[in-house]
N, C-alpha and C positions, 0 to 999 in steps of 0.2 A: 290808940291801940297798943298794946304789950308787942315787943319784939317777937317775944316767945310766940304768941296767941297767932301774929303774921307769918311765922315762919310753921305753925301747922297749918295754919290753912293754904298756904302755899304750897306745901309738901304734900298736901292731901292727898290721897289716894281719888284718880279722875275717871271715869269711864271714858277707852278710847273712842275717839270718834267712828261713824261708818268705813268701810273698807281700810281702815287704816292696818290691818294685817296683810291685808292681801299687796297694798298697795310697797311693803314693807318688803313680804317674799318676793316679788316682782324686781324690785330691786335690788335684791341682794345677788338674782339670779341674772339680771344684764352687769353687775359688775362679778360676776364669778365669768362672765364669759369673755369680759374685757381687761382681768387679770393676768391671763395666756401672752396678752401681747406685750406687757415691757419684761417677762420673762423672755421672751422669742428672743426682743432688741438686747438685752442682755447679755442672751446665748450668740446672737450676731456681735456683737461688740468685741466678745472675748477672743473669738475665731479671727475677729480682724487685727488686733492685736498681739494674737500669736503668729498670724502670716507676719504682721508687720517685725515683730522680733525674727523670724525668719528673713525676712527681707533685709533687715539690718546685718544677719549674720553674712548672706551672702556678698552685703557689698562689703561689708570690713575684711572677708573672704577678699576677692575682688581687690581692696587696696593692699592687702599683705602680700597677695600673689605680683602684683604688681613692684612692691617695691625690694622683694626677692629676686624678678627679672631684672631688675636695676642693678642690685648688688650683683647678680651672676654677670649680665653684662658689662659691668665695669670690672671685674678679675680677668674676665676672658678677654676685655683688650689688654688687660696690664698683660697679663701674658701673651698675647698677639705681638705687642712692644720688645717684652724682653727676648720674644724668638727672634722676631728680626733684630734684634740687637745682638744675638749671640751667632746669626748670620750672615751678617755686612761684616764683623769682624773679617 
């Protein structure tokens, strides 16, 4: 048989089989209602990621306050030092 001659009859135009519409809308209408939900996990994904870049800001908040309390306390003994040093004179 001709390429050609298989590739019409292949191609042929078929009559669907029974219910094959129906059975087509039905599906397309349980994944319309099951598309909601990796939009949902999505919408949760982003929310958890913006807390979490929140959470980051407060603990690098958190380490800079910290190591500001360091630096105020170590001037405030160096000056603790040079009083009593300008006081025992």
């Amino acid at each position: 048989m001709d390429l050609e001659q298989e590739l019409r009859q292949t191609l042929a135009r078929k009559r669907a089989p029974a219910g094959f519409a129906d059975r087509v809308m039905e599906k397309t209408r349980t994944q319309a209602r099951t598309r909601t939900v990796p939009w949902r996990w999505a919408v949760a994904a982003a929310v958890l990621v913006c807390l979490g870049g929140g959470w980051w800001k407060v603990d690098q908040a958190g380490r800079e306050l910290e190591s500001a309390l360091r630096i105020a306390s170590s001037k405030i003994d160096l000056a603790e030092k040079k009083a009593s040093e300008v006081f025992v004179r």
